[in-house]
N, CA, C and O atoms as a Tripos MOL2 file, in Angstrom:
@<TRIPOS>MOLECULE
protein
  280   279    70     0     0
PROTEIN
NO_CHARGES

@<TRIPOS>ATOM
      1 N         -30.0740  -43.3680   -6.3480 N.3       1 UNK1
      2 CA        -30.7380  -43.9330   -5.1890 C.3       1 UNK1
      3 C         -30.9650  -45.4290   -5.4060 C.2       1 UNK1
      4 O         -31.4940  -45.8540   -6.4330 O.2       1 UNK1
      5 N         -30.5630  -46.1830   -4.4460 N.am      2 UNK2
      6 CA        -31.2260  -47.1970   -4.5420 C.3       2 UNK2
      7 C         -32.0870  -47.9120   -3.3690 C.2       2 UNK2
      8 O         -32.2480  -47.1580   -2.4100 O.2       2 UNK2
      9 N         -32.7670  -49.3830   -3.1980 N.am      3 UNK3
     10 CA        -33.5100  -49.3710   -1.7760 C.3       3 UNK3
     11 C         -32.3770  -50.1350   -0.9110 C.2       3 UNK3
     12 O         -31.4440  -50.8420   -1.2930 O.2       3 UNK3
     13 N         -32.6980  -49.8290    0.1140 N.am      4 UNK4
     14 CA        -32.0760  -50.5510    1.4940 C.3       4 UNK4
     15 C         -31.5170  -51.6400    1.5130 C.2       4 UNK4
     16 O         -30.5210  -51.9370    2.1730 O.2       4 UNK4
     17 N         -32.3600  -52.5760    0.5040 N.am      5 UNK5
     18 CA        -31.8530  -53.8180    0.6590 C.3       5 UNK5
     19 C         -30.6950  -53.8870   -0.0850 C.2       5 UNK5
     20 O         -30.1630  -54.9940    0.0000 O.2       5 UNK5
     21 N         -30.2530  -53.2800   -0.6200 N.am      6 UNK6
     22 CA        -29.4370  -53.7650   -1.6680 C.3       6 UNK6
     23 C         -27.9120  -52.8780   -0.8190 C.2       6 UNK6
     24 O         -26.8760  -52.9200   -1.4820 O.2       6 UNK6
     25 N         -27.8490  -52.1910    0.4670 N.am      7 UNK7
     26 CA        -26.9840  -52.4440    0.7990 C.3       7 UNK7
     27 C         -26.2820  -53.1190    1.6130 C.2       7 UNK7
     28 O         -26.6960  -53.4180    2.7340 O.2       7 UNK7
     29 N         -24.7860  -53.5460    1.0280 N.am      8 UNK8
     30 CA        -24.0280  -54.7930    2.3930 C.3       8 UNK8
     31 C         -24.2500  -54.2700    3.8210 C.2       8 UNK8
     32 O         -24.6880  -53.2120    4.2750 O.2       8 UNK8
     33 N         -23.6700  -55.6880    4.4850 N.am      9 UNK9
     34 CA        -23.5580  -55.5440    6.3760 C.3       9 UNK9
     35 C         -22.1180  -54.3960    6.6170 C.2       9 UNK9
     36 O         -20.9530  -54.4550    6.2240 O.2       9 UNK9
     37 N         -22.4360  -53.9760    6.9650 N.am     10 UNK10
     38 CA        -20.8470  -52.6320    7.6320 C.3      10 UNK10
     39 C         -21.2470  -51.5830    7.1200 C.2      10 UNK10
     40 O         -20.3590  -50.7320    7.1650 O.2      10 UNK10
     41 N         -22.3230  -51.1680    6.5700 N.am     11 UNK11
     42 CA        -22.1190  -50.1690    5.7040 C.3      11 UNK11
     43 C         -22.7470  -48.8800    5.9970 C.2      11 UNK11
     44 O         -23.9040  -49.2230    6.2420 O.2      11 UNK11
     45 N         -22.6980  -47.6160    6.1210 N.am     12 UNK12
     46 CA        -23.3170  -46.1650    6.4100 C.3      12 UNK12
     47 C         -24.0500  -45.6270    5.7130 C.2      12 UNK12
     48 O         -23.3420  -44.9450    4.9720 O.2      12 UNK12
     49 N         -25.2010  -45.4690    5.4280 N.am     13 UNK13
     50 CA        -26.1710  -44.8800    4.2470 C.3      13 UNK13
     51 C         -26.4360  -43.5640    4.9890 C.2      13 UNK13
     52 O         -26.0990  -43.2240    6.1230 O.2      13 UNK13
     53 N         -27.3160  -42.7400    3.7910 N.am     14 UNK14
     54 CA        -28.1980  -41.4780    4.6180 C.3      14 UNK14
     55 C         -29.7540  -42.1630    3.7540 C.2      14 UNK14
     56 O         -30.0240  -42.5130    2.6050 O.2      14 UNK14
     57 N         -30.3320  -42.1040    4.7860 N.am     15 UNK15
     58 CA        -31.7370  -42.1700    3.7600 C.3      15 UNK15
     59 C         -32.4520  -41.0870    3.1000 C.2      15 UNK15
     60 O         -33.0520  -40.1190    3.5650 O.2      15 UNK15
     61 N         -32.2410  -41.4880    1.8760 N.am     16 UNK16
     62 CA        -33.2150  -40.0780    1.2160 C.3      16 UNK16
     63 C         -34.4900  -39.5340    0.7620 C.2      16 UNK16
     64 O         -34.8400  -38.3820    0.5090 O.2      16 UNK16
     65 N         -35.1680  -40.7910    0.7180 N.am     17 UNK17
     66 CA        -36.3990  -40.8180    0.5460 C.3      17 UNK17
     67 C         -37.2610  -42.0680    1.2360 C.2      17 UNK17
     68 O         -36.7160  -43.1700    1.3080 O.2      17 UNK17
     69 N         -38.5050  -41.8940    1.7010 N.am     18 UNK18
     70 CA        -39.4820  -43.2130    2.2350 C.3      18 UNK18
     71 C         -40.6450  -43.4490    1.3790 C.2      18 UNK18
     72 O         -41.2390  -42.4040    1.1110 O.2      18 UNK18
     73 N         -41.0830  -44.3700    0.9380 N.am     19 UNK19
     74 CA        -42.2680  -44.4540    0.1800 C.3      19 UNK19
     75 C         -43.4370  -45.1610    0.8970 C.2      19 UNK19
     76 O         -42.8770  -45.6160    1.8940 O.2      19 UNK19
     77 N         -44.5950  -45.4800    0.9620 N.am     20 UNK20
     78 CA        -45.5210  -46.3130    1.1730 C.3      20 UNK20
     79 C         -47.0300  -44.8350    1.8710 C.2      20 UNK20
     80 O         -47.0190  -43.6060    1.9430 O.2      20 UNK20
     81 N         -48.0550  -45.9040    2.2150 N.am     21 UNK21
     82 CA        -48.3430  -44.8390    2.6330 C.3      21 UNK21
     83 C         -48.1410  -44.3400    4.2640 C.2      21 UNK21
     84 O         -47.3590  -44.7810    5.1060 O.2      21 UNK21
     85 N         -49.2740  -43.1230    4.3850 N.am     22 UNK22
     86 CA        -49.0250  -42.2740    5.1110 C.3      22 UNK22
     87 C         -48.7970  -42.8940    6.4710 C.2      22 UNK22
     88 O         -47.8280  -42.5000    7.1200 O.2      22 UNK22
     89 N         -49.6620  -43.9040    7.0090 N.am     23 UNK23
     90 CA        -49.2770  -44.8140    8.5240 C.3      23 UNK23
     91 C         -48.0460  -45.5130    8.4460 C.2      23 UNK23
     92 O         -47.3830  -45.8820    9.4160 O.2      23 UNK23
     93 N         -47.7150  -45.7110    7.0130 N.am     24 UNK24
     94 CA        -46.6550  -46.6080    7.3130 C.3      24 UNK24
     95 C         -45.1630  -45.8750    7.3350 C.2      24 UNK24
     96 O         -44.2460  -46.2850    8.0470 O.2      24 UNK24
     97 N         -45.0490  -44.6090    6.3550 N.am     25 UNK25
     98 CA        -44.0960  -43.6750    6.3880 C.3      25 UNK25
     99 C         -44.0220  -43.2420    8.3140 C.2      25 UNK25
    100 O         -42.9310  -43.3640    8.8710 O.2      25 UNK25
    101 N         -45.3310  -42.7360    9.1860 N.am     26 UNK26
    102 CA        -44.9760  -42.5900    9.8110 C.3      26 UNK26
    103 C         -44.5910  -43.2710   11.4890 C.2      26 UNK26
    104 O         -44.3390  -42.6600   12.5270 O.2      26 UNK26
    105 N         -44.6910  -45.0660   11.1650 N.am     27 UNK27
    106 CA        -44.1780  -45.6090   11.9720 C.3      27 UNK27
    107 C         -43.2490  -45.4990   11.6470 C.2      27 UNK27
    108 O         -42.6730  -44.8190   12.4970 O.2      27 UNK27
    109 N         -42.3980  -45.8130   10.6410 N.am     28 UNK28
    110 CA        -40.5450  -45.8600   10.2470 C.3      28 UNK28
    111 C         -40.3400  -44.7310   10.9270 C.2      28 UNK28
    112 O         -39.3660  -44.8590   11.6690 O.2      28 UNK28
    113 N         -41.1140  -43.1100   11.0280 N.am     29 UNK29
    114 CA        -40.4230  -41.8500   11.2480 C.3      29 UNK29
    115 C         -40.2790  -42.1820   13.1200 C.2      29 UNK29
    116 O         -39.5190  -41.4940   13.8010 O.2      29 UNK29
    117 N         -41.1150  -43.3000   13.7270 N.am     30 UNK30
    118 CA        -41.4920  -43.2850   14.9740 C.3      30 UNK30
    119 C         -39.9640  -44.3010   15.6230 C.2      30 UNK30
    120 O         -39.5640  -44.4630   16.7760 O.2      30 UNK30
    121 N         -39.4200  -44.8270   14.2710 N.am     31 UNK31
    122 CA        -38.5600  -45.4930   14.7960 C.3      31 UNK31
    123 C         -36.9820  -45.1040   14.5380 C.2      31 UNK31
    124 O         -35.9420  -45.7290   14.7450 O.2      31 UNK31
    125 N         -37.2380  -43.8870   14.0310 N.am     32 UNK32
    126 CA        -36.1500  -43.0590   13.6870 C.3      32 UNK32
    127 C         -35.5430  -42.9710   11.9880 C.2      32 UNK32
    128 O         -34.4000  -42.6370   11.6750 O.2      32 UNK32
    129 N         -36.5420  -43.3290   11.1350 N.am     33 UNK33
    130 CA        -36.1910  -43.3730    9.6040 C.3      33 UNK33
    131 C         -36.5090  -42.2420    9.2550 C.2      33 UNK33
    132 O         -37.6820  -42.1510    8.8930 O.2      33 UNK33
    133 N         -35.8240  -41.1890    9.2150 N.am     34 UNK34
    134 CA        -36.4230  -40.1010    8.6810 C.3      34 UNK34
    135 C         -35.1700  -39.2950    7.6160 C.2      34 UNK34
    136 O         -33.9580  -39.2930    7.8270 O.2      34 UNK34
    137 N         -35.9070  -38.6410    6.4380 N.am     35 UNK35
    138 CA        -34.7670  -38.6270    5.2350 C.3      35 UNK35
    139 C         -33.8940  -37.7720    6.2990 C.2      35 UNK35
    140 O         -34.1370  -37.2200    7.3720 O.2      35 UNK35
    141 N         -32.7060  -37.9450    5.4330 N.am     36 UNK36
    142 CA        -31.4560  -37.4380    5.9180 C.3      36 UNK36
    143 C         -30.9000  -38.0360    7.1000 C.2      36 UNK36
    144 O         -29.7760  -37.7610    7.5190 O.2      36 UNK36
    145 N         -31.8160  -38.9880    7.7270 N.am     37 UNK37
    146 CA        -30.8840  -39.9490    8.9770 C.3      37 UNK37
    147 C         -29.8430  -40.5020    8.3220 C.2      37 UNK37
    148 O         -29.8450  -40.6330    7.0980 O.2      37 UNK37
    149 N         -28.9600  -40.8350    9.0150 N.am     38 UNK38
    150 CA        -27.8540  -42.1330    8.8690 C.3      38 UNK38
    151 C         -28.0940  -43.3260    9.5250 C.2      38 UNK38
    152 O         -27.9630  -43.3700   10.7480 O.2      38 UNK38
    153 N         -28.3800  -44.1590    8.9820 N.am     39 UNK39
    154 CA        -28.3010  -45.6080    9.2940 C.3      39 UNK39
    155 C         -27.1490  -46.5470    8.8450 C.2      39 UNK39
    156 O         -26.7840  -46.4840    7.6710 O.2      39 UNK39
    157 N         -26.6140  -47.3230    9.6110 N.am     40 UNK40
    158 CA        -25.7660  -48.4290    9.4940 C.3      40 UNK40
    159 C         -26.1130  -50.0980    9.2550 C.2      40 UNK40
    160 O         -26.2990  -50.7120   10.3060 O.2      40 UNK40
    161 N         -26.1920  -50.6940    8.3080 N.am     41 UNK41
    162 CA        -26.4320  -52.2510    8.4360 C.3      41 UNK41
    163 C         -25.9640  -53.0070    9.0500 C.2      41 UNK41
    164 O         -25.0970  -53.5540    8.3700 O.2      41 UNK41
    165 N         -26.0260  -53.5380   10.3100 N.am     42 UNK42
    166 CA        -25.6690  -54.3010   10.7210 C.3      42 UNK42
    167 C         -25.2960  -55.7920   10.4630 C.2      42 UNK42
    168 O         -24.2090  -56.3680   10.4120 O.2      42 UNK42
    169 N         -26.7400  -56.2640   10.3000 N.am     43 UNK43
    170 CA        -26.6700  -57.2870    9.2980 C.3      43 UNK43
    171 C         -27.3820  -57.6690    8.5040 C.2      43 UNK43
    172 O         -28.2970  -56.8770    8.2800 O.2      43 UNK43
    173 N         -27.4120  -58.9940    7.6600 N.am     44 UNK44
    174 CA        -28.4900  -59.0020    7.0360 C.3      44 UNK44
    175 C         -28.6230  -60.4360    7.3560 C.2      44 UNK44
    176 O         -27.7430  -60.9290    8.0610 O.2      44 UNK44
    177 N         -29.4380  -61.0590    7.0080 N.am     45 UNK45
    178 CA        -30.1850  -62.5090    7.7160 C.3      45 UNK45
    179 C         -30.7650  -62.7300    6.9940 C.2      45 UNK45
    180 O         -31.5320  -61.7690    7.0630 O.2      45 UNK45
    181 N         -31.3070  -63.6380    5.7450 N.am     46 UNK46
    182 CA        -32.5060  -64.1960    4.9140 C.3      46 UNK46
    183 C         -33.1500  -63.3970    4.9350 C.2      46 UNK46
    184 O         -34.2060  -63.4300    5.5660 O.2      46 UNK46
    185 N         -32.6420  -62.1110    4.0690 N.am     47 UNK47
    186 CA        -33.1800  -60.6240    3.6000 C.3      47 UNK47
    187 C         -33.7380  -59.7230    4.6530 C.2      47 UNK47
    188 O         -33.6120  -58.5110    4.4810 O.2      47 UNK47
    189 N         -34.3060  -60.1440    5.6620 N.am     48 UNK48
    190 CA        -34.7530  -59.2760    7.0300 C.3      48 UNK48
    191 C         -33.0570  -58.5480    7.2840 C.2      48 UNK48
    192 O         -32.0240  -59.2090    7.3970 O.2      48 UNK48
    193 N         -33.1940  -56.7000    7.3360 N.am     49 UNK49
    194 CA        -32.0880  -56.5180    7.7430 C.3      49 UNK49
    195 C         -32.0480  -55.6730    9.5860 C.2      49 UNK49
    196 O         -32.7670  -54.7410    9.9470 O.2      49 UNK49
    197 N         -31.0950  -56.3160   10.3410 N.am     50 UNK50
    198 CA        -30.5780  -55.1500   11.0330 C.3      50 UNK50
    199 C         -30.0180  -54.3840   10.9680 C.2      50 UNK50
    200 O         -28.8800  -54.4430   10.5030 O.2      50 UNK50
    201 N         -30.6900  -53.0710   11.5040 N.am     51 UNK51
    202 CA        -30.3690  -51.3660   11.4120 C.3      51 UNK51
    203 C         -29.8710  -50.9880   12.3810 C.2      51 UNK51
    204 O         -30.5360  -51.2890   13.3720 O.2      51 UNK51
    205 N         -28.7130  -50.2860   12.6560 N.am     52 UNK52
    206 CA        -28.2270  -49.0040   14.1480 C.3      52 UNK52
    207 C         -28.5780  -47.7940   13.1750 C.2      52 UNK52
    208 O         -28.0350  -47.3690   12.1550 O.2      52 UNK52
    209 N         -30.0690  -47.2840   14.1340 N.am     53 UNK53
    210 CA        -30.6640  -46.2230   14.2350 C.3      53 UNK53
    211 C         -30.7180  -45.2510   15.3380 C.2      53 UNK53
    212 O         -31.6480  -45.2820   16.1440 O.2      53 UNK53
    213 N         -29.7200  -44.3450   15.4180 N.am     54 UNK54
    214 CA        -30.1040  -43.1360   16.4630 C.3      54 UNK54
    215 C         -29.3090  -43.9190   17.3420 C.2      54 UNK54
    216 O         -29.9250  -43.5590   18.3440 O.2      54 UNK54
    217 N         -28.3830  -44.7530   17.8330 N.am     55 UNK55
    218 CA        -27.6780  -45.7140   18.7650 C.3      55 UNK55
    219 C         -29.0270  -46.7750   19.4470 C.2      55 UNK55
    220 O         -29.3320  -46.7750   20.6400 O.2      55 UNK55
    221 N         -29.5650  -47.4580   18.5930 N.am     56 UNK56
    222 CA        -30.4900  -48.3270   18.8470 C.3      56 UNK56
    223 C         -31.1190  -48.9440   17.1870 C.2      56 UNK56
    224 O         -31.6300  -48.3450   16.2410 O.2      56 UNK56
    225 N         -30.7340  -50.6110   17.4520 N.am     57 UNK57
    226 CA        -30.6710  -51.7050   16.8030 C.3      57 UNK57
    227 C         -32.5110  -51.6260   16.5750 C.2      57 UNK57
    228 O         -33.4470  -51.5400   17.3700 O.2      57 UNK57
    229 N         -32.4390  -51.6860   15.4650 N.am     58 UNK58
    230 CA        -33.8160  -52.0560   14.9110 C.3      58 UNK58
    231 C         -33.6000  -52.9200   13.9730 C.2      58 UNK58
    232 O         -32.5870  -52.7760   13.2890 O.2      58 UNK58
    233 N         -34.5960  -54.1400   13.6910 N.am     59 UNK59
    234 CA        -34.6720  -55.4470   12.7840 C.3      59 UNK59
    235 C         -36.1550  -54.7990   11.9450 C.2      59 UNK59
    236 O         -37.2300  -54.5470   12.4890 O.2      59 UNK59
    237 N         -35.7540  -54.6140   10.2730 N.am     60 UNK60
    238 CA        -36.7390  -54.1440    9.3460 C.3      60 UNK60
    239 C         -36.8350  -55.8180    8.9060 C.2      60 UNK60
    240 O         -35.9790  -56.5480    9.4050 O.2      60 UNK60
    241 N         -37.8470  -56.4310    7.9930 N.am     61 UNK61
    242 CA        -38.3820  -57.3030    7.2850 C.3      61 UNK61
    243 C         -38.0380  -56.3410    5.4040 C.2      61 UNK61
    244 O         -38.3040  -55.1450    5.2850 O.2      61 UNK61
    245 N         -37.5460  -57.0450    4.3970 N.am     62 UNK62
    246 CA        -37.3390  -56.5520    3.4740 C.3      62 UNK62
    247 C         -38.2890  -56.0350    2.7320 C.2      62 UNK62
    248 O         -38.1150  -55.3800    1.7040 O.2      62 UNK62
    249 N         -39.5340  -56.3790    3.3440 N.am     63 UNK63
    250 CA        -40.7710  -55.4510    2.1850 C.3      63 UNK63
    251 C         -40.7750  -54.0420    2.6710 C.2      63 UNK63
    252 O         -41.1350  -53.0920    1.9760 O.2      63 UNK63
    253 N         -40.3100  -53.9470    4.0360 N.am     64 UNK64
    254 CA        -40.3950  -52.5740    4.9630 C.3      64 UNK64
    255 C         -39.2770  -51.7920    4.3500 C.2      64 UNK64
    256 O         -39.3920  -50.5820    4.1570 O.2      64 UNK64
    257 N         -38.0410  -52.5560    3.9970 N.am     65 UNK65
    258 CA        -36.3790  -51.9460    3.9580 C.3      65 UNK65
    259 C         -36.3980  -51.6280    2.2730 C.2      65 UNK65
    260 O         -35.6040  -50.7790    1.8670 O.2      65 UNK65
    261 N         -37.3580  -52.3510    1.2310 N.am     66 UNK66
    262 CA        -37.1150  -51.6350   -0.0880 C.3      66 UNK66
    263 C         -38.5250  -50.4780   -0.1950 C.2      66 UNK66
    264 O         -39.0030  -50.1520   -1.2810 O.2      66 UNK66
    265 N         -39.0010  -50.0060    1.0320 N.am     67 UNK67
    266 CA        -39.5630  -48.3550    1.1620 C.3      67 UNK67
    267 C         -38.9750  -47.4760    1.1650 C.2      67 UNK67
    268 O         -39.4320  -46.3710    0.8690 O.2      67 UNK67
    269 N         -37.4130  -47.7610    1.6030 N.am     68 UNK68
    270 CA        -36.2870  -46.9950    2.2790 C.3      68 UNK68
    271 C         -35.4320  -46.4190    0.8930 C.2      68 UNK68
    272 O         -34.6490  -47.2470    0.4280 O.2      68 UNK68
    273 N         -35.4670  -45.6980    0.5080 N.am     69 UNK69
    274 CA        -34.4890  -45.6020   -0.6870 C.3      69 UNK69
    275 C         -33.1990  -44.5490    0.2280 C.2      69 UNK69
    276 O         -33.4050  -43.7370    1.1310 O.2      69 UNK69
    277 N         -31.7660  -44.9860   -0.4780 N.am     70 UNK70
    278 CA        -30.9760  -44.1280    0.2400 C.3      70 UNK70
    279 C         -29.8550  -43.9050   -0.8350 C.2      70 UNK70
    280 O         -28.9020  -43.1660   -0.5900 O.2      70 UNK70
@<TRIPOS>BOND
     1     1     2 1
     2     2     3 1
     3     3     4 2
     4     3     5 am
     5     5     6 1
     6     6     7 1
     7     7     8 2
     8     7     9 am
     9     9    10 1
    10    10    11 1
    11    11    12 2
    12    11    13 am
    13    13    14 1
    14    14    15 1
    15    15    16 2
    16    15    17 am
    17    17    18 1
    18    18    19 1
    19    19    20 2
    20    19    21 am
    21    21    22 1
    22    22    23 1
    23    23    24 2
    24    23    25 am
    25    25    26 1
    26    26    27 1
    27    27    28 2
    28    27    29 am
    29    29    30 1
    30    30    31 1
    31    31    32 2
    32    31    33 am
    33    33    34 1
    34    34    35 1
    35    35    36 2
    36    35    37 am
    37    37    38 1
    38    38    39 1
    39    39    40 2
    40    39    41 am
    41    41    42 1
    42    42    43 1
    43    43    44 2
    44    43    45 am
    45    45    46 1
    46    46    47 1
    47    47    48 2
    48    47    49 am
    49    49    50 1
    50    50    51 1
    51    51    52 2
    52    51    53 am
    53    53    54 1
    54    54    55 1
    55    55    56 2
    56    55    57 am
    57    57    58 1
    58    58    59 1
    59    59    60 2
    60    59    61 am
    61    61    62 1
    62    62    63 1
    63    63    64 2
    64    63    65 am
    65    65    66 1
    66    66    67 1
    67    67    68 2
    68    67    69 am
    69    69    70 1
    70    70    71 1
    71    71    72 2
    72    71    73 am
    73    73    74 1
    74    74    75 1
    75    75    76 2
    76    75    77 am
    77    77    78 1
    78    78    79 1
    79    79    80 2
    80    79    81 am
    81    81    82 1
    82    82    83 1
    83    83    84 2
    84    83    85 am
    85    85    86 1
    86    86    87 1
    87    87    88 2
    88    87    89 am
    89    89    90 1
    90    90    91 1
    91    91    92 2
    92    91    93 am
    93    93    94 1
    94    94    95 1
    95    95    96 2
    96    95    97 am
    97    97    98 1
    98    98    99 1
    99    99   100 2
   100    99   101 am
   101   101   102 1
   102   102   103 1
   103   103   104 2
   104   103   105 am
   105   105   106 1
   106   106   107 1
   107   107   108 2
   108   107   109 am
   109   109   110 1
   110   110   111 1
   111   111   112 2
   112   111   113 am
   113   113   114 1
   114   114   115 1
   115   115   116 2
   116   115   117 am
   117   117   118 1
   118   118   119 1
   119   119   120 2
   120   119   121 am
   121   121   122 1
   122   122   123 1
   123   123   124 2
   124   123   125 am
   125   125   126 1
   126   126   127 1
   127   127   128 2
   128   127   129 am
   129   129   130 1
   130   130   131 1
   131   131   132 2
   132   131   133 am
   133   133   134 1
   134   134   135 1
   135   135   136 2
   136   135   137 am
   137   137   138 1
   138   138   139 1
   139   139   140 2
   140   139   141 am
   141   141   142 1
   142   142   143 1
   143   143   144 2
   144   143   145 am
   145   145   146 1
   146   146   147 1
   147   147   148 2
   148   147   149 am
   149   149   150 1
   150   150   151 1
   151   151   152 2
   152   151   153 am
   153   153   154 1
   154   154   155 1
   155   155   156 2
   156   155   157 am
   157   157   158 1
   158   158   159 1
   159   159   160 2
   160   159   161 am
   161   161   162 1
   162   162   163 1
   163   163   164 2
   164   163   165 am
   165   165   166 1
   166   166   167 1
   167   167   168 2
   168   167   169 am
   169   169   170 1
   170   170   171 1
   171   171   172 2
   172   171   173 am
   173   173   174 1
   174   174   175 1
   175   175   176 2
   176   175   177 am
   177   177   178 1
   178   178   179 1
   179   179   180 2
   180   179   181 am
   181   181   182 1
   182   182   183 1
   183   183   184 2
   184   183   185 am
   185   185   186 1
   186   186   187 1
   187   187   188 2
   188   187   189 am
   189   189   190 1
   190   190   191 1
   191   191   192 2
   192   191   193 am
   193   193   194 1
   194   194   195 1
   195   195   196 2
   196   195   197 am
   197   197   198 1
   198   198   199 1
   199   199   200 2
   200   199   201 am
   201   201   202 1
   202   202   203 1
   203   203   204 2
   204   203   205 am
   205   205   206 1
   206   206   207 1
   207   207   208 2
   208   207   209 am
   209   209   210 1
   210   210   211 1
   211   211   212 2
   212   211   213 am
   213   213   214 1
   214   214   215 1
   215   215   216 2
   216   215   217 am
   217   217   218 1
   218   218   219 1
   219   219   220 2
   220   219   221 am
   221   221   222 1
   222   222   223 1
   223   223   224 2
   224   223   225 am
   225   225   226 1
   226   226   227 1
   227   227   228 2
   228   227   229 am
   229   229   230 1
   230   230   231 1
   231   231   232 2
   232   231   233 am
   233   233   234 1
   234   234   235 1
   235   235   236 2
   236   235   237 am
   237   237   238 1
   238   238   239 1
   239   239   240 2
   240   239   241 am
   241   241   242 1
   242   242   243 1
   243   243   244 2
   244   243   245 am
   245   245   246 1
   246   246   247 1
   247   247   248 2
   248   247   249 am
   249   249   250 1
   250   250   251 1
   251   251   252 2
   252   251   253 am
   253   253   254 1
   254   254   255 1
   255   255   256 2
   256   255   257 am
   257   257   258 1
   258   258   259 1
   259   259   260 2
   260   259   261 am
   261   261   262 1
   262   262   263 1
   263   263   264 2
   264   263   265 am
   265   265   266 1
   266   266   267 1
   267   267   268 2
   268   267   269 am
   269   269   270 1
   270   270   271 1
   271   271   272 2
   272   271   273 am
   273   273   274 1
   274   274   275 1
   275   275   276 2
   276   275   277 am
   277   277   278 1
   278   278   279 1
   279   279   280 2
@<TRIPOS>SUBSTRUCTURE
     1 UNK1         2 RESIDUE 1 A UNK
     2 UNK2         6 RESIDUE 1 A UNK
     3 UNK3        10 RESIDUE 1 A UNK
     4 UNK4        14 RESIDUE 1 A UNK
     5 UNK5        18 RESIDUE 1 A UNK
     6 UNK6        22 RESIDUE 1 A UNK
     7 UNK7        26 RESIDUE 1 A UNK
     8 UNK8        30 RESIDUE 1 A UNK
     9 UNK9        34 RESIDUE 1 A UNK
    10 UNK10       38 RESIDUE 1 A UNK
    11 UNK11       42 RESIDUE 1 A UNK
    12 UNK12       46 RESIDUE 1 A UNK
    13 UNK13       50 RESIDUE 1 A UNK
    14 UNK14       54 RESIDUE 1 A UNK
    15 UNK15       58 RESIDUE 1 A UNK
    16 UNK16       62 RESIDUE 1 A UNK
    17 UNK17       66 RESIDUE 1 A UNK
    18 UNK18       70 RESIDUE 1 A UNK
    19 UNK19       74 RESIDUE 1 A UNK
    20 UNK20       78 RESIDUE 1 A UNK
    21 UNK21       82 RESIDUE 1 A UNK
    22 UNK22       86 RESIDUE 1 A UNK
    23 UNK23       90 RESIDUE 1 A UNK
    24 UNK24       94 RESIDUE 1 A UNK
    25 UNK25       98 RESIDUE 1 A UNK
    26 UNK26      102 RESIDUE 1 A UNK
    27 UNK27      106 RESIDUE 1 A UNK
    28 UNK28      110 RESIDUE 1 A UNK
    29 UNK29      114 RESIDUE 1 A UNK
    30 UNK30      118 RESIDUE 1 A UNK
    31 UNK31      122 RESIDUE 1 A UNK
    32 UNK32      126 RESIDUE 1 A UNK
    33 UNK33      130 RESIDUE 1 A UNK
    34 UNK34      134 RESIDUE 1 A UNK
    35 UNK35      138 RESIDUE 1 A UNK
    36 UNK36      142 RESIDUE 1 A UNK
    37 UNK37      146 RESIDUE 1 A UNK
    38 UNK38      150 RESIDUE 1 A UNK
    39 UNK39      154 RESIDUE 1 A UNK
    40 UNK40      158 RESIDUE 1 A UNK
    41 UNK41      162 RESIDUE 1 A UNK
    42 UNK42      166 RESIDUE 1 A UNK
    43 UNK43      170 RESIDUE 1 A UNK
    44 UNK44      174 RESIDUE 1 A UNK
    45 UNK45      178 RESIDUE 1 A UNK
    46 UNK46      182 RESIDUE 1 A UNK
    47 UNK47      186 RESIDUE 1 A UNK
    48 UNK48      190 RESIDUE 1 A UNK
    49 UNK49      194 RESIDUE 1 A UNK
    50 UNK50      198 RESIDUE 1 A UNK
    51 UNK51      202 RESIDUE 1 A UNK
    52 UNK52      206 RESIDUE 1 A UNK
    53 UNK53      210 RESIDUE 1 A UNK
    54 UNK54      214 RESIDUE 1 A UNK
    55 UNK55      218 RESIDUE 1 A UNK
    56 UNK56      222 RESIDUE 1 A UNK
    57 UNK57      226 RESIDUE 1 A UNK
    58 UNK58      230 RESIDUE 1 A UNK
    59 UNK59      234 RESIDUE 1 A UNK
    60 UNK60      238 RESIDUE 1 A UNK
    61 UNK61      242 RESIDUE 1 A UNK
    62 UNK62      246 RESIDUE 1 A UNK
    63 UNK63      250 RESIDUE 1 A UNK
    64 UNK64      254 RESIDUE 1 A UNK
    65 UNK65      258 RESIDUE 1 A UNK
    66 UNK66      262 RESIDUE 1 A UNK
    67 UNK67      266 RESIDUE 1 A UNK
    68 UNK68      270 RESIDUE 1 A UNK
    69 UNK69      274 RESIDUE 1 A UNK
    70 UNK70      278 RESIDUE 1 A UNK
């Protein structure tokens, strides 16, 4: 496993695990991060990355995206 950030733009993950606590695990779940999703990187930008989640673009900040282990 490693976290989010550390993968390139083009790329298909499954997420396998979320860490932080409990409000914050369950806004990510509100925005469609939930283990076993697939997410795609869109891009990445001065570490803030864009996500295609569920066919809808979400922009994480990198303290949010190394919660994400996949």
């Amino acid at each position: 496993m490693m976290p989010l950030t550390m993968v390139n733009a083009g790329e298909t993950v499954t997420i396998r695990k979320i860490s932080g606590r409990d409000d914050v695990r369950q806004r990510l779940a509100e925005l469609g991060f939930v283990v076993d999703a697939e997410i795609t990187v869109v891009n990445v930008v001065g570490g803030n990355l864009i996500l295609m989640v569920k066919d809808s673009r979400v922009a994480l900040d990198s303290t949010m995206a190394n919660r994400i282990m996949v």
